[in-house]
Backbone as CSV, one residue per row, in Angstrom:
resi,resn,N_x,N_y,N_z,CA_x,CA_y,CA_z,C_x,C_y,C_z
1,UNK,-4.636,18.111,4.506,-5.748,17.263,4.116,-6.881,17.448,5.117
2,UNK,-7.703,17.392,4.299,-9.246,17.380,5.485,-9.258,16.132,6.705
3,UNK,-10.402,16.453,7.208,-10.325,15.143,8.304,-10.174,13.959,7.595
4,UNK,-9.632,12.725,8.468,-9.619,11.249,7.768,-11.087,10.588,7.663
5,UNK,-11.248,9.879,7.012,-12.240,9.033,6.803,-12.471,8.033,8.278
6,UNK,-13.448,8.403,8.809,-13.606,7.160,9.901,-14.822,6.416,9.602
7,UNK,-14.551,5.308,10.049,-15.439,4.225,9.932,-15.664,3.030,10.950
8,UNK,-16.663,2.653,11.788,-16.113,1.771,13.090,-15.788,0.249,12.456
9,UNK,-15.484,-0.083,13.390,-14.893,-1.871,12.775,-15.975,-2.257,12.054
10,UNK,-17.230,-2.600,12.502,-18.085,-3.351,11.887,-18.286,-2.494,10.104
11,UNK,-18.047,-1.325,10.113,-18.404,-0.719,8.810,-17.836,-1.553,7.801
12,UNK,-15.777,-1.254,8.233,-14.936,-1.562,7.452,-15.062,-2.754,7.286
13,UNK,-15.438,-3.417,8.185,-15.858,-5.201,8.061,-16.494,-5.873,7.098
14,UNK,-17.657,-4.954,7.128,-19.212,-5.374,5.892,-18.295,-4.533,4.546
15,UNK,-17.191,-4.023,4.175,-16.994,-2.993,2.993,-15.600,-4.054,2.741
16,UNK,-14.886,-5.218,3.750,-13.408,-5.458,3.212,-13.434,-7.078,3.223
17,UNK,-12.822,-7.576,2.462,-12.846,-9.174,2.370,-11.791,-9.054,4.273
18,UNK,-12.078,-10.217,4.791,-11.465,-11.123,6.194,-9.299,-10.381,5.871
19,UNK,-9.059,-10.705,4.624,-7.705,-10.488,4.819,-7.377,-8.994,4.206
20,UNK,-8.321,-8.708,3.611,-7.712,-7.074,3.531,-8.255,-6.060,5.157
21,UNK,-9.180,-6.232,5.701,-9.716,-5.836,6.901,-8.082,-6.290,7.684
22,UNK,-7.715,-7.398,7.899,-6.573,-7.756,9.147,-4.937,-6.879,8.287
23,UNK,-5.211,-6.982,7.232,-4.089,-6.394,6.674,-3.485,-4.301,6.451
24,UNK,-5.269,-4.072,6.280,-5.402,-3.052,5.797,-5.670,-1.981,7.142
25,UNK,-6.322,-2.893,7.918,-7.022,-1.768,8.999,-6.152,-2.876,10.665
26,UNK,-5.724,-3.852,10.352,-4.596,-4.337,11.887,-3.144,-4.124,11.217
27,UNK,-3.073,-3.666,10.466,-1.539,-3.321,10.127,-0.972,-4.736,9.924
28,UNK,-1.310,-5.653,9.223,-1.216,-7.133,8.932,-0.321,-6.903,7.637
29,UNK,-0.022,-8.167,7.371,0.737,-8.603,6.334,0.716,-9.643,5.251
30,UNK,0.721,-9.616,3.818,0.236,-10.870,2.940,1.886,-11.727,3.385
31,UNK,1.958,-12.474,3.026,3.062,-14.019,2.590,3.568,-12.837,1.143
32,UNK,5.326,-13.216,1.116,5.579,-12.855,0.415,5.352,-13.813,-1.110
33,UNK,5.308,-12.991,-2.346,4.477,-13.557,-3.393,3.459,-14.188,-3.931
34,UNK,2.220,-14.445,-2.803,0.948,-14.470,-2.451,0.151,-13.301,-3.157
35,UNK,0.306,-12.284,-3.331,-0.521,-10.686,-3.001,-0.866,-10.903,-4.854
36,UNK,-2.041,-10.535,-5.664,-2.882,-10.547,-6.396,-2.249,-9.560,-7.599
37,UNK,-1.365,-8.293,-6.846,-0.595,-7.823,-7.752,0.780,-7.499,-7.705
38,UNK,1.108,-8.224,-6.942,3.100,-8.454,-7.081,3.575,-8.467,-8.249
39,UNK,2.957,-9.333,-9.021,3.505,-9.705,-10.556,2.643,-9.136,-11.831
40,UNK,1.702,-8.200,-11.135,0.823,-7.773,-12.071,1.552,-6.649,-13.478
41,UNK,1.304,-6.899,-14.262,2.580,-5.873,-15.378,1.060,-5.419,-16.248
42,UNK,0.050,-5.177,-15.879,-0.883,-4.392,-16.412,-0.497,-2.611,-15.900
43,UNK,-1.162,-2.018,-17.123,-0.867,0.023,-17.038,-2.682,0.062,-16.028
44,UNK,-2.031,0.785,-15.083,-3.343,1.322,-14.398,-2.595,2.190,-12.989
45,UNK,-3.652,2.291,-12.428,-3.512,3.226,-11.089,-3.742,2.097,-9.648
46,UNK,-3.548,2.148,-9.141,-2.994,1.291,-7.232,-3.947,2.054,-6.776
47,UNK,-5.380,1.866,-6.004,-5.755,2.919,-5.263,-5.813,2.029,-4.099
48,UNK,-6.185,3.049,-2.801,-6.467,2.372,-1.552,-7.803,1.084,-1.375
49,UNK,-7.496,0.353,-0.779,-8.760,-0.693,-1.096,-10.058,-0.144,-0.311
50,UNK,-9.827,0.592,0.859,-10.491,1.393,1.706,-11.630,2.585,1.248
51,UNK,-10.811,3.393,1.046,-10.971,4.786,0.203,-11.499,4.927,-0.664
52,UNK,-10.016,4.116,-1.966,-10.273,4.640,-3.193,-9.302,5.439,-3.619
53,UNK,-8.552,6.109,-2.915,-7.903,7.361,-2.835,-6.773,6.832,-3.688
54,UNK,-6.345,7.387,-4.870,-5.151,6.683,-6.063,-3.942,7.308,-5.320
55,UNK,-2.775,5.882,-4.916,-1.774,6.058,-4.430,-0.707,5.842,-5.514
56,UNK,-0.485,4.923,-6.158,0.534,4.251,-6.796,0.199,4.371,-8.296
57,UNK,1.134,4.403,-9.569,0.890,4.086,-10.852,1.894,3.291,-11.195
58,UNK,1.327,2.803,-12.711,2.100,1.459,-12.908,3.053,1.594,-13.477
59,UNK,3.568,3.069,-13.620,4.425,4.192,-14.231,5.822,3.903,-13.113
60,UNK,5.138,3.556,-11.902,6.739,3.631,-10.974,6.596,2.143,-10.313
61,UNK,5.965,1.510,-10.713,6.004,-0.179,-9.880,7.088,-0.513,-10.368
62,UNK,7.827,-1.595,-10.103,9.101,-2.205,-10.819,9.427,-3.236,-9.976
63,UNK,9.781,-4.301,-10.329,10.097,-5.437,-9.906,11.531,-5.538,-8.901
64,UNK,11.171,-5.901,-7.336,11.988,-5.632,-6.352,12.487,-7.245,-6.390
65,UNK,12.183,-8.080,-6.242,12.255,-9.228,-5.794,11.862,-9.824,-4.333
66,UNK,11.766,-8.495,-4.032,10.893,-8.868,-2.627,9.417,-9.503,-2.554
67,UNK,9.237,-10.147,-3.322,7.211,-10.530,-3.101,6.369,-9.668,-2.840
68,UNK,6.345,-8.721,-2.749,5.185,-7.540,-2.908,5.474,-6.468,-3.764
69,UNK,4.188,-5.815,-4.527,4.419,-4.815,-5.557,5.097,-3.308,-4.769
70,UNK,5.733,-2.948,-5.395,7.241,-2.458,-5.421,6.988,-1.081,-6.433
71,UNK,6.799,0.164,-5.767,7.158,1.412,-6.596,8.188,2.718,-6.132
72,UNK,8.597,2.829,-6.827,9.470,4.002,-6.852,9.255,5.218,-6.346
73,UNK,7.766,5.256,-6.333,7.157,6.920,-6.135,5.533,6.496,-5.980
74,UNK,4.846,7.609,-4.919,3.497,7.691,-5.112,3.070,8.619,-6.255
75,UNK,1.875,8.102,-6.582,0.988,8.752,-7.592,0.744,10.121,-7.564
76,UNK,1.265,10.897,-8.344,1.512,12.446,-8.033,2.180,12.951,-6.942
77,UNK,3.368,11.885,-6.603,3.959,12.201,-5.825,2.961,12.623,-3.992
78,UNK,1.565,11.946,-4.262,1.413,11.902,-2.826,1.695,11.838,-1.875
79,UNK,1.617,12.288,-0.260,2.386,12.129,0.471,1.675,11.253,1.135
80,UNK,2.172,10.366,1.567,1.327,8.947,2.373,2.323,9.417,4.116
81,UNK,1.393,9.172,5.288,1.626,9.126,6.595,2.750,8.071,6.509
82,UNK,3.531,8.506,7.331,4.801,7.346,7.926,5.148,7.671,9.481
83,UNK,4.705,6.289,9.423,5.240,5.789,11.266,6.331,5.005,11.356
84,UNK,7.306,5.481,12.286,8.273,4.529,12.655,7.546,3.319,13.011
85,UNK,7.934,1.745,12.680,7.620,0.229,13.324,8.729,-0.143,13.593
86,UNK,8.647,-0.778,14.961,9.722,-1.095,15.218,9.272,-2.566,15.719
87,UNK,8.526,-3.203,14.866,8.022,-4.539,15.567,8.904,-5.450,14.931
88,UNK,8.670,-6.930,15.259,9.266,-7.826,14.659,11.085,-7.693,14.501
89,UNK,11.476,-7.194,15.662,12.857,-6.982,15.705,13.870,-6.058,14.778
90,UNK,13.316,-5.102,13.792,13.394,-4.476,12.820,12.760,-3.285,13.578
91,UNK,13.442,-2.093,12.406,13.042,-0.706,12.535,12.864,-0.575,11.585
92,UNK,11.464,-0.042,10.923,11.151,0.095,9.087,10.237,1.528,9.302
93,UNK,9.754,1.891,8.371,8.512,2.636,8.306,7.810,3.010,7.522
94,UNK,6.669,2.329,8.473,5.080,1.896,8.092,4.519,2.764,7.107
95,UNK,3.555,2.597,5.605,3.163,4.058,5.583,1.781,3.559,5.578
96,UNK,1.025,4.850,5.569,-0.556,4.409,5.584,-1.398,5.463,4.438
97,UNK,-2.037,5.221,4.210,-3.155,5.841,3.346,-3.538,7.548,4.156
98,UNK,-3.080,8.214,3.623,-3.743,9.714,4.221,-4.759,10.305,4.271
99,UNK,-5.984,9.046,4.104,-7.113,9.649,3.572,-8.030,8.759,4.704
100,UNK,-7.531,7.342,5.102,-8.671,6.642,5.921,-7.592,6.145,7.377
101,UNK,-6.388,6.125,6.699,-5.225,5.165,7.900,-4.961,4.213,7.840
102,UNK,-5.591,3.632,6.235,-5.345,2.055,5.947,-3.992,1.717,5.728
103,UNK,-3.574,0.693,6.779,-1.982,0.560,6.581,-1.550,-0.315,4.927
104,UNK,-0.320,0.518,4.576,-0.335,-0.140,3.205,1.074,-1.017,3.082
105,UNK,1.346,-0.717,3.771,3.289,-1.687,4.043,4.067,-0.973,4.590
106,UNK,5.219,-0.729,3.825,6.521,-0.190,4.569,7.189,0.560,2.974
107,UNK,8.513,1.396,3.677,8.756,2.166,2.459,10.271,2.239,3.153
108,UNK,11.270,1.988,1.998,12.516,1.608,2.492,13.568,2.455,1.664
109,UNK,14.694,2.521,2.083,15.418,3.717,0.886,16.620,2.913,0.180
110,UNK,15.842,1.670,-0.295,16.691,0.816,-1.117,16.157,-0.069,-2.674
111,UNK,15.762,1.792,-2.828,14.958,1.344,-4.248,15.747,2.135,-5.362
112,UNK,14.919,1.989,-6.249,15.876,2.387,-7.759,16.133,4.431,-7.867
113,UNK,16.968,4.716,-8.407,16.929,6.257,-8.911,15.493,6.587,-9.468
114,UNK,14.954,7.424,-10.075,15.732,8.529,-9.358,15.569,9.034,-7.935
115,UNK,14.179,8.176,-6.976,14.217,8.445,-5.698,14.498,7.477,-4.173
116,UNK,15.033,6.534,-4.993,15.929,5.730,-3.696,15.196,5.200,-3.010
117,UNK,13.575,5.231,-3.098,12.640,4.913,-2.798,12.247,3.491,-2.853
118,UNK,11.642,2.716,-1.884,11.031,1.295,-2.258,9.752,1.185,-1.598
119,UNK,8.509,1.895,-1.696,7.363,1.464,-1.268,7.104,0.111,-1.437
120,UNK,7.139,-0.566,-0.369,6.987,-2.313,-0.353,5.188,-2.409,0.108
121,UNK,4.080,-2.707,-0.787,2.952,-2.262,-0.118,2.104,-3.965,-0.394
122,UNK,1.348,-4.041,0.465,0.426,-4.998,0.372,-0.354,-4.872,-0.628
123,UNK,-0.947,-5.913,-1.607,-1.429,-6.417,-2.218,-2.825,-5.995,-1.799
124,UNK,-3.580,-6.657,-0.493,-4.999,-6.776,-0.061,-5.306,-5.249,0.413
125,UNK,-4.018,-4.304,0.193,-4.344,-2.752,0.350,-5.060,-1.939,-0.327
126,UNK,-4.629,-2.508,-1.640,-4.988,-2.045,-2.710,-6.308,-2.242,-3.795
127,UNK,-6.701,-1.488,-4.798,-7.967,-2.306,-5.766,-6.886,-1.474,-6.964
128,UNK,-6.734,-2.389,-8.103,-5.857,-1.815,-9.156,-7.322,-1.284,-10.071
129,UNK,-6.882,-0.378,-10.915,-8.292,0.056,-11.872,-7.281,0.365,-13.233
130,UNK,-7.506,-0.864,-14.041,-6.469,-0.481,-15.250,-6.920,0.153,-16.307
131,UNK,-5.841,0.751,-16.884,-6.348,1.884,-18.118,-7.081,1.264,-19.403
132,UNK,-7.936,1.687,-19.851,-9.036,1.339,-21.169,-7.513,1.572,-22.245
């Protein structure tokens, strides 16, 4: 991928609502079942709230029970950055947007076939753009 998108705080500031900025760009977190599309069952595309950059479709979301929207797979199988976190007494890992560094949640290997996959991603990460 080309260089990342940079932008200084104040940019991302004037471009992100107060809780997607602490969520998206401090590696923050919504309340579980809070997030705008946890329960969303509309057909569209997940893009970065940052970017833009289409991560997720509504082709692999599926209902985890965990309080945040929940997919199986990125959108064309994108490859999203992953960092080990080892905060909060847990070892998970983080993934982020490959295009700006906007953190988008965590991705766990206790999701459905066929890829074992559970992208657990924030809500305030995202802007959904649903299909006409």
């Amino acid at each position: 991928m080309a260089d990342k998108i940079k932008k200084t705080d104040a940019e991302w500031k004037s471009q992100l609502t107060e809780d997607q900025y602490r969520i998206a760009r401090e590696a923050g977190t919504e309340r579980a079942f809070t997030g705008v599309y946890y329960n969303n069952k509309e057909k569209g595309i997940y893009s970065c709230v940052c970017c833009n950059m289409p991560l997720f479709s509504s082709e692999e979301k599926y209902d985890s029970g965990s309080g945040w929207p929940s997919f199986w797979q990125t959108f064309n199988n994108q490859k999203l950055d992953e960092i080990k976190d080892s905060s909060h007494g847990m070892v998970r890992i983080e993934v982020r947007c490959p295009a700006c560094d906007a953190h988008l949640g965590h991705v766990f290997e206790d999701g459905p076939r066929p890829t074992g996959l559970r992208y657990c991603i924030n809500s305030a990460s995202l802007h959904f753009d649903k299909k006409a």
